[in-house]
C-alpha positions in Angstrom: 12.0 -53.0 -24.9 12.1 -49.0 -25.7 13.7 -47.8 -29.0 16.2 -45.3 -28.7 13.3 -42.7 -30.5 10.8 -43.9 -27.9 13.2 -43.0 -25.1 13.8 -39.2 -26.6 10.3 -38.7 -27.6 9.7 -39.6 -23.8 12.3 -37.3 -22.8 11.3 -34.2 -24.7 7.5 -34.8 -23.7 8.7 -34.7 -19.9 11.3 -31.5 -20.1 8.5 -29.9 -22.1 5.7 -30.3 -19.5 8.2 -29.3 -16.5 9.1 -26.0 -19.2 5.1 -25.7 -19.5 4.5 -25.7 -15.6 7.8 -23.7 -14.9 6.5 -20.9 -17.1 3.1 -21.3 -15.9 4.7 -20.8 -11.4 6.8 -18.3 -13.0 4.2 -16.1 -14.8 1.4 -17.0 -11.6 4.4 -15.3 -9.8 5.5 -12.2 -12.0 1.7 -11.3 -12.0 0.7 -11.9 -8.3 -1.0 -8.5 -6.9 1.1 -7.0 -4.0 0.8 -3.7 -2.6 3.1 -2.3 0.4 2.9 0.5 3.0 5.8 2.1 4.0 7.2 4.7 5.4 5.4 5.3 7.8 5.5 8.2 10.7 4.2 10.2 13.2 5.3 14.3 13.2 4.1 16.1 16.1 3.2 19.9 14.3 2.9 21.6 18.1 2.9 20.9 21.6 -1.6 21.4 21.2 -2.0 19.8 18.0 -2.6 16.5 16.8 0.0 13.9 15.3 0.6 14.1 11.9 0.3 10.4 10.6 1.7 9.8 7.1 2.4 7.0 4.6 3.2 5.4 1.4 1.3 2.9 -0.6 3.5 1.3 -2.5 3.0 -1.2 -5.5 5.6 -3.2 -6.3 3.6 -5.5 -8.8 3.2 -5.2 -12.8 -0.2 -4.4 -12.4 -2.3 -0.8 -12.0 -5.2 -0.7 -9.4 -7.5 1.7 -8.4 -7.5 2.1 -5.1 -11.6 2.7 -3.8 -11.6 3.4 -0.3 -8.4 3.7 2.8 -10.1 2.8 6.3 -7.9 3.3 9.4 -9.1 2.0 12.6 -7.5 2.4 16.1 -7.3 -0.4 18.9 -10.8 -1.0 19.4 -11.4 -1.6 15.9 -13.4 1.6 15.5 -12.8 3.7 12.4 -10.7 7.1 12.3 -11.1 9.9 10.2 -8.6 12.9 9.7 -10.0 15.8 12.3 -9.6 18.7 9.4 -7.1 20.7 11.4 -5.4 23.1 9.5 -2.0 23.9 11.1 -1.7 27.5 9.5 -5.3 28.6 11.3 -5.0 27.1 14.4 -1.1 27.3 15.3 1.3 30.8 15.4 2.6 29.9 12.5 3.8 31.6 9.2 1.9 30.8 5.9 4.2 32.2 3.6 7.6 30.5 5.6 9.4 28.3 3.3 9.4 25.2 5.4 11.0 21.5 4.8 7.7 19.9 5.5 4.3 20.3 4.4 1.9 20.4 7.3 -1.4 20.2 5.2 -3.0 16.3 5.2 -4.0 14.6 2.7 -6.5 12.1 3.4 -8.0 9.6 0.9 -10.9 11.5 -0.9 -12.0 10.0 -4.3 -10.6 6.8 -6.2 -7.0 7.1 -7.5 -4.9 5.3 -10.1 -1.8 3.4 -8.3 0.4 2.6 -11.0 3.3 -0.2 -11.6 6.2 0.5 -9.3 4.7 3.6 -8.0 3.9 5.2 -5.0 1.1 7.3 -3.4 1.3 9.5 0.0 -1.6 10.0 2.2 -1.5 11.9 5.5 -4.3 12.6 7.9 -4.5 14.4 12.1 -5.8 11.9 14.0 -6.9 12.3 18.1 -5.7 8.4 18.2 -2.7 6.2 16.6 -4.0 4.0 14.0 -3.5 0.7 14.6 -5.1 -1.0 11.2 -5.4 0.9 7.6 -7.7 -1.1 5.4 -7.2 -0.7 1.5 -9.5 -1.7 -0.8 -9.2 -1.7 -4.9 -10.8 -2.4 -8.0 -9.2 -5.6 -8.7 -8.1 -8.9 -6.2 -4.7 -7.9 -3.8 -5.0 -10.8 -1.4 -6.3 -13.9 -3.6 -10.0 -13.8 -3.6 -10.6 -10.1 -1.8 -10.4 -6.7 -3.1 -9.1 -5.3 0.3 -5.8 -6.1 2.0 -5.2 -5.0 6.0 -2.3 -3.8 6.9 -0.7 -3.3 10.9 2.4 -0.5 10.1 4.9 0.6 13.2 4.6 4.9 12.7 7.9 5.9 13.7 8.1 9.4 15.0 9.7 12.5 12.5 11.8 14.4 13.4 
């Protein structure tokens, strides 16, 4: 029937094609595009002022991206842009105070560099809670499309 060479060449051709299509899940898996928000939150600056809405993207993956364009959209699905308030013009407050928190926002403006294992912080004042952000970047996040949405929970600052 089978030689006893026939039987191992048989044997090392299968445990090297499941090594071959192990390495092959296991690098498809390493490499796989991911990017994260976090940390998310609402601050309320003054009683007459707009929320404060802040939050992280994160990228967890081994890859860099450039992120193009952040869209946030509230529950009707129109967009939201930042309002431009300036808390130290508007509110009673101190400019030169050395204060915990930074009340400037800092909305997406031009394309930025997200690298491995990295972070970026946005912020915007918004008239409405955003219910959606919408990222979009140079290369694929969500297997064929450049743009990934995303549904965060703001939980209020203290």
């Amino acid at each position: 029937m089978f030689s006893l060479i026939d039987i191992l060449n048989i044997s090392a051709a299968w445990i090297g094609a499941i090594t071959g299509v192990t390495g092959l899940f296991y690098s498809i898996f390493i490499n796989r595009a991911r990017l994260l928000i976090t940390d998310a939150c609402a601050m309320e600056v003054a009683d007459e002022a707009p929320y404060k809405y802040s939050f992280d993207i994160v990228n967890p993956s081994n890859s860099t991206y450039t992120i193009k364009s952040i869209q946030l959209f509230d529950d009707d699905g129109k967009e939201i842009k930042d309002n431009n308030f300036d808390p130290y013009e508007t509110l009673p407050l101190h400019k030169y105070v050395l204060r915990k928190d930074d009340l400037h926002s800092y909305p997406f403006e031009v394309d930025e560099i997200i690298f491995p294992h990295s972070s970026i912080t946005y912020s915007y004042y918004l008239d409405s809670l955003p219910c959606k952000i919408k990222v979009k970047t140079s290369k694929r996040i969500r297997f064929i499309f450049k743009h990934k949405s995303f549904h965060p929970v703001f939980y209020k600052a203290k």
